[in-house]
Structures are given as structure tokens and as C-alpha cells.
C-alpha positions as YAML, in Angstrom:
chain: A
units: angstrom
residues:
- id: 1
  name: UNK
  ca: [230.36, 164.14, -36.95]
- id: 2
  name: UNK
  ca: [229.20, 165.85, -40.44]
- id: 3
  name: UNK
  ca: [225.85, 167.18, -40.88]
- id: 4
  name: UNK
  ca: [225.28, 164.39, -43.09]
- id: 5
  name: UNK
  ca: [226.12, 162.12, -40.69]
- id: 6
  name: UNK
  ca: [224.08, 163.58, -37.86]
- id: 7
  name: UNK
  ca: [221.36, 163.83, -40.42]
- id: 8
  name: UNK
  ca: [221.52, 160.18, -41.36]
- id: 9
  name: UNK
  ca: [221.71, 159.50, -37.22]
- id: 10
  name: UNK
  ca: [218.28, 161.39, -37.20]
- id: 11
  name: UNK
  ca: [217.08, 159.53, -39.42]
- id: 12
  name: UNK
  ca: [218.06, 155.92, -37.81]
- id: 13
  name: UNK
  ca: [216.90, 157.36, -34.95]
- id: 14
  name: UNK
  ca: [213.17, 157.83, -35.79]
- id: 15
  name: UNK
  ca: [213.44, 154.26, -37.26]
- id: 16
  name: UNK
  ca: [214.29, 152.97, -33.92]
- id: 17
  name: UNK
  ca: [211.43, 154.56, -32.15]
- id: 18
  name: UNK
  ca: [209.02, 153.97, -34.31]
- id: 19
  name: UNK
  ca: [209.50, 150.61, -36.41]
- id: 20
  name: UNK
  ca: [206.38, 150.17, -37.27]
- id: 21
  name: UNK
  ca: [205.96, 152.37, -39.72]
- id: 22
  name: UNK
  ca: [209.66, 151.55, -41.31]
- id: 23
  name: UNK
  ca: [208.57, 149.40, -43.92]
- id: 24
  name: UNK
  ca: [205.62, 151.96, -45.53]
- id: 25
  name: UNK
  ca: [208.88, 154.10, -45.37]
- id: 26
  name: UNK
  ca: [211.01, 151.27, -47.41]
- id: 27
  name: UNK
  ca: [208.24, 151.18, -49.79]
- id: 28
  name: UNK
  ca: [208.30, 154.47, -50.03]
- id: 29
  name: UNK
  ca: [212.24, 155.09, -50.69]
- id: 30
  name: UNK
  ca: [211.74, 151.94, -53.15]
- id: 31
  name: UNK
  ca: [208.88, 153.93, -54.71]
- id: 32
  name: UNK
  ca: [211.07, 157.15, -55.00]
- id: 33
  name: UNK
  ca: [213.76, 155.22, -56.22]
- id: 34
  name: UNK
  ca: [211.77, 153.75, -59.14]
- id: 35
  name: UNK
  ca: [210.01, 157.04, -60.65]
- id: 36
  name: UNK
  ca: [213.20, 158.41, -60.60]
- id: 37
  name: UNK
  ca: [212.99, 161.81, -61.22]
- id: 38
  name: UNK
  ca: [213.04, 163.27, -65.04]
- id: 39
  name: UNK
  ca: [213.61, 160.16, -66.88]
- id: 40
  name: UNK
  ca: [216.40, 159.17, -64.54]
- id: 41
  name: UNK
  ca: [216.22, 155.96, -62.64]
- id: 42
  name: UNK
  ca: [218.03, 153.94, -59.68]
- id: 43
  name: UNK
  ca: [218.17, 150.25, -60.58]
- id: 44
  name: UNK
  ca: [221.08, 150.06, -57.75]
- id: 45
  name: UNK
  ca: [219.42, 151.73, -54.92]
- id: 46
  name: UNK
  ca: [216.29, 149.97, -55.64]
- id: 47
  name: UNK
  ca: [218.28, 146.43, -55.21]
- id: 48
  name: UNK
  ca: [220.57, 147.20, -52.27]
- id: 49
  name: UNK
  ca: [217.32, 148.49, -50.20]
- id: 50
  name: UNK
  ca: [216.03, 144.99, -51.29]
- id: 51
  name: UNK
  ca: [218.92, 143.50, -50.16]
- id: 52
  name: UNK
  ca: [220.34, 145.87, -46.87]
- id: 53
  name: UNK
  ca: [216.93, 146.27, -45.14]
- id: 54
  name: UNK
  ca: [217.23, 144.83, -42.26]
- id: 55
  name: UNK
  ca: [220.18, 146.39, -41.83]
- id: 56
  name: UNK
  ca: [217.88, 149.59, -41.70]
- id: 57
  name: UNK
  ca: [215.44, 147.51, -39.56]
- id: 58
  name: UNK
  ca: [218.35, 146.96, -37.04]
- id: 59
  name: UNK
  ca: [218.77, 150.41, -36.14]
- id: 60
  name: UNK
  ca: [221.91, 152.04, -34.46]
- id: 61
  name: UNK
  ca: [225.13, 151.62, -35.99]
- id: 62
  name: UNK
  ca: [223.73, 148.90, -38.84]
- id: 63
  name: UNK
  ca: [221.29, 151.86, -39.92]
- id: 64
  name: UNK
  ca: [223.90, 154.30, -40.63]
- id: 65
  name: UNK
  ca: [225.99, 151.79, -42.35]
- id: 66
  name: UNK
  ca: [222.84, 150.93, -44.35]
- id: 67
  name: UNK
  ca: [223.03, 154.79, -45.33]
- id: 68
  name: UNK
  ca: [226.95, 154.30, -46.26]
- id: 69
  name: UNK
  ca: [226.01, 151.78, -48.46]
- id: 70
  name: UNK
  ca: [223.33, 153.21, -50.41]
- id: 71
  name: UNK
  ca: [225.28, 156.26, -50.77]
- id: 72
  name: UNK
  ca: [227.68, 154.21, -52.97]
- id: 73
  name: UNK
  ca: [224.83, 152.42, -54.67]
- id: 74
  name: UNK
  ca: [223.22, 155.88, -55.40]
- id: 75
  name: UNK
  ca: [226.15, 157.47, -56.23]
- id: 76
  name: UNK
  ca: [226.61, 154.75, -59.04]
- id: 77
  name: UNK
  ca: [222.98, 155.53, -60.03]
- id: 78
  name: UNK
  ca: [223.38, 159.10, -60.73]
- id: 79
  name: UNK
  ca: [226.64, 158.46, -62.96]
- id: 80
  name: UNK
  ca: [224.98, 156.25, -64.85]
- id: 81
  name: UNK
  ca: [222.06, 159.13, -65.36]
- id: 82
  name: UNK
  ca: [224.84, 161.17, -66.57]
- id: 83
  name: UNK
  ca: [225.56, 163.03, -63.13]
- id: 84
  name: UNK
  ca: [228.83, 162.33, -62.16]
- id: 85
  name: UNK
  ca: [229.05, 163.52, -58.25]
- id: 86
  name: UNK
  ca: [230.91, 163.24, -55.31]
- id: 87
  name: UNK
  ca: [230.26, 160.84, -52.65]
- id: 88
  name: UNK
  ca: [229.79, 163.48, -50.30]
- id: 89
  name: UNK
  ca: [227.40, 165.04, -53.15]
- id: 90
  name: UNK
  ca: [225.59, 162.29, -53.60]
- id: 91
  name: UNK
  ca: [224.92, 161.73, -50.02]
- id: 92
  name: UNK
  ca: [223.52, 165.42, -49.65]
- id: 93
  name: UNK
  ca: [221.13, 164.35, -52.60]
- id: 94
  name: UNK
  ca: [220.19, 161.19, -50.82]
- id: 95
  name: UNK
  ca: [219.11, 162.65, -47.84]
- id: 96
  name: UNK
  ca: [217.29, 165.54, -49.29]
- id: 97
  name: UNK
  ca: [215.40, 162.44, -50.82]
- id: 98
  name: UNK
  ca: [215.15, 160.55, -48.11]
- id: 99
  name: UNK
  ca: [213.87, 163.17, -46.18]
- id: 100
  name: UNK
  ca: [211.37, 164.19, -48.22]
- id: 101
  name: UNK
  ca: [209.94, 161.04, -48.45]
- id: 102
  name: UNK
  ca: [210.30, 159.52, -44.58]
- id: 103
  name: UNK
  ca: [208.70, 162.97, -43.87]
- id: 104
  name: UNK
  ca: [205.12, 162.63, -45.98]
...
């Protein structure tokens, strides 16, 4: 497993045992996703978080696929902000996000 992955793991892993608080953390990712950060904003991620969240909500195996999934989405994002990345690139930028934000 790649860092990434065991970092994404971590991630579904705190939603699991504690799914209360997952949907302040949705609305938080949404939130992120929306300002964007210098001018630059995610009209994809936004929608498939809409759309995939209970995929998130499930936990496990669904969770980390949700993660897959939005790494595409995000990926797509960022090239249309005029950052054209690897997948594997922009999965280290989504967690860095993602972290950040499930953190506060």
C-alpha cells in the first residue's frame, strides 16, 4: 500500500469511528472546495462530494473508493485552473487538503 493510500485509509478510518462529526467535515471539504485557493476553483469536486457521500458515509472499502474518485474529479479541477498534474500528484494535493481541513 502507498502512503497515499494508507493516508486515505487513515482518513476512512476516523470517519468510521466517529460519524458523527462526518458531515461538518463534508461541509467543510465542500467549503474548501468552493474558496478555492487564489482564484482557482473546483466545480467537479464540489459535485462528486454532492453526489459520492455516502459512499464516504459507508466507510471501509466505499470510503477509499470515494477518495479514488475525487482524485479524478480533482485532478480535472486543477487542469482546468491551469495545473496540469499527475494523478498521483493530484492525490498528494488532495490529501494535504483534506487533511488540513478534517484536522481543524
Amino acid at each position: 500500500m502507498t502512503n497515499g493510500q494508507n493516508d486515505l485509509s487513515a482518513i476512512c478510518d476516523a470517519v468510521t469511528k466517529d460519524p458523527t462529526k462526518v458531515n461538518n467535515k463534508l461541509d467543510k471539504l465542500k467549503t474548501a472546495f468552493n474558496e478555492g485557493t487564489i482564484g482557482q476553483k473546483f466545480k467537479l469536486s464540489i459535485q462528486y462530494v454532492i453526489d459520492h457521500s455516502s459512499q464516504l458515509l459507508a466507510g471501509g472499502q466505499s470510503c477509499i473508493d470515494f477518495f479514488n474518485g475525487l482524485v479524478l474529479q480533482f485532478q480535472a479541477d486543477l487542469k482546468t485552473n491551469g495545473q496540469t498534474v499527475t494523478v498521483a500528484q493530484a492525490k498528494a494535493k488532495l490529501i494535504e487538503l483534506i487533511k488540513k481541513k478534517f484536522e481543524s
